[in-house]
Structures are given as structure tokens and as C-alpha cells.
C-alpha positions as CSV (number, residue, x, y, z in Angstrom):
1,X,5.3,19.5,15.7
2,X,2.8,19.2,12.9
3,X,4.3,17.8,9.7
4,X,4.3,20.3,7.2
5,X,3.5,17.6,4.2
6,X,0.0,17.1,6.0
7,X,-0.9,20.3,5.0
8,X,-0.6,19.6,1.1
9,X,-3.2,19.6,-1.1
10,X,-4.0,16.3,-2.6
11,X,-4.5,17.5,-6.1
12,X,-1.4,16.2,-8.2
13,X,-1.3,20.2,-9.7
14,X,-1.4,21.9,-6.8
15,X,0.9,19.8,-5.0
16,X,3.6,20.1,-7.1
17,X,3.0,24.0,-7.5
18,X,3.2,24.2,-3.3
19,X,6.3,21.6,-3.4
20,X,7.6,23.7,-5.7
21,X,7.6,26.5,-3.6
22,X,8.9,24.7,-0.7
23,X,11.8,23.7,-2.4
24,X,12.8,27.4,-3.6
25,X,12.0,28.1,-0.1
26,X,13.5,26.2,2.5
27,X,12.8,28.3,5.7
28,X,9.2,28.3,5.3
29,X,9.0,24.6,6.5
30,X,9.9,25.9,10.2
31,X,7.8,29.2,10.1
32,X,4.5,26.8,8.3
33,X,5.0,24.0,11.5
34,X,5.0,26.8,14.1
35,X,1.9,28.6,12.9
36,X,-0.1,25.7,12.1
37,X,0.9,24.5,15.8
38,X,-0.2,28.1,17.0
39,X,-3.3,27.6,15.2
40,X,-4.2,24.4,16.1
41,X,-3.8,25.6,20.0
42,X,-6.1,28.8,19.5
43,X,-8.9,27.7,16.6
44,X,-11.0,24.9,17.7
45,X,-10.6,22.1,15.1
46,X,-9.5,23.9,12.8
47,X,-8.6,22.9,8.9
48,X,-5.5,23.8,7.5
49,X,-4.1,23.4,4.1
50,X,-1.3,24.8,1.9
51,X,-2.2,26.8,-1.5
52,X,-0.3,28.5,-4.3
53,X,-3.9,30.4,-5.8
54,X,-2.7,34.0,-6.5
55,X,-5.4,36.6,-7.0
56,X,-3.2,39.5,-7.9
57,X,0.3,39.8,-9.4
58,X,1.4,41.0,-6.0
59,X,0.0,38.0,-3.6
60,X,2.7,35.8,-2.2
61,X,3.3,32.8,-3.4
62,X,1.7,30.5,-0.8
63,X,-1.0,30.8,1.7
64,X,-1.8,28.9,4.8
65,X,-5.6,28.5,5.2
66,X,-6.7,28.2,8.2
67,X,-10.7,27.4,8.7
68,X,-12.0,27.3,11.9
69,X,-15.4,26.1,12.1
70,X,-16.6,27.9,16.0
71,X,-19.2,29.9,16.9
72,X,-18.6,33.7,15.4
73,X,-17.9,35.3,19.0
74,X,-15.3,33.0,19.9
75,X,-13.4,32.8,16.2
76,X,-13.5,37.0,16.8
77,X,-11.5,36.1,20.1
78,X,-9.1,33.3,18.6
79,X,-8.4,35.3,15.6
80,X,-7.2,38.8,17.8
81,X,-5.2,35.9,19.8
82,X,-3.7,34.6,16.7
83,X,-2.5,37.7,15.1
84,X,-0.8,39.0,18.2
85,X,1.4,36.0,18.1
86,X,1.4,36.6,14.1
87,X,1.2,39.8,13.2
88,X,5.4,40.5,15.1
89,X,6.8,37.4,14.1
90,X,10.3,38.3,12.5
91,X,10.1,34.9,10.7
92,X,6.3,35.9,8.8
93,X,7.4,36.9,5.6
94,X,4.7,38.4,3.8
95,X,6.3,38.5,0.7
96,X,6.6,34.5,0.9
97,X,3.5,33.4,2.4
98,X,-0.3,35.0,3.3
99,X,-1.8,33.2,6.6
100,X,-5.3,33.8,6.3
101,X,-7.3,32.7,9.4
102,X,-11.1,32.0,7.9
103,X,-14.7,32.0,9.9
104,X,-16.0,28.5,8.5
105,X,-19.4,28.7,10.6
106,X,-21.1,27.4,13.6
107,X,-20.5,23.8,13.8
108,X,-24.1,24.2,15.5
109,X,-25.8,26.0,12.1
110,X,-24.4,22.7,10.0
111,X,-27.0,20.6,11.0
């Protein structure tokens, strides 16, 4: 299972405003390794980091970016894939956390 400290930023700030969070809550730990380990099995290679950035007064607390640098057609297909396993997961609380799966580009259009 994917440690959940690999996904924290390295900015001193931002860390302590995700550990933070992690401390006030504990069961996010379990829920963070499981869809990082989802995502990891559906995005190809994808990058995945922990943020506290709040938009709105009404975003949760912490997001899980997940940017998965693949051809547009097959992201399409992971990302329908992901939020079936998602979307009716008892333990997603989306007052607690936003998973946002992200289109990073073609690896091929990089060069």
C-alpha cells in the first residue's frame, strides 16, 4: 500500500497545513492509500500529491490530485473507470477531501 507521507507536498507551509489536517483527521490516512492505490492501477504514471488550496468557503479541506499524463482517449476511459470505484465509496467523504483526477497531456505532445 502506498505510503500516505509520499504524497506530501514538500513546501514547509503546505505540509504542515496537510499534516494538519491529517492529524484532525485520522481516517483519511486509510481512504488517501486506497485511492491513490486505485489510481495508480487505472492512470498510467500518474502524479499524485496532497493539497490544502481552498477556492471557495465550501471546498473540503484537502484534495488528492491526481495527474495523469496519457493520451486524451484513454484518460476519458481511466477516469469513467476511476469514478465507478469512487463515486460509491461509503469511506469518500466529500466534506473531508476532493479527489480530482486531472488530463496532464500526451506524453507524446511533450516533446
Amino acid at each position: 500500500m502506498v505510503a500516505v507521507t509520499q504524497l506530501i507536498p514538500k513546501d514547509p507551509e503546505e505540509q504542515a497545513s496537510v499534516l494538519t489536517v491529517l492529524r484532525e483527521h485520522p481516517e483519511l490516512r486509510e481512504f488517501i492509500a486506497r485511492a491513490t492505490e486505485q489510481a495508480l492501477e487505472i492512470f498510467t504514471d500518474p502524479e499524485i500529491h496532497l493539497d490544502t488550496v481552498r477556492y471557495d468557503e465550501w471546498d473540503p479541506p484537502l484534495n488528492l490530485i491526481i495527474r495523469a499524463p496519457m493520451p486524451f482517449d484513454q484518460f476519458e476511459r481511466a477516469f469513467d473507470l476511476y469514478m465507478k470505484w469512487l463515486s460509491p465509496n461509503p469511506d469518500y467523504d466529500r466534506d473531508l477531501i476532493l479527489v480530482f483526477p486531472q488530463f496532464w497531456g500526451d506524453p507524446k505532445d511533450r516533446d
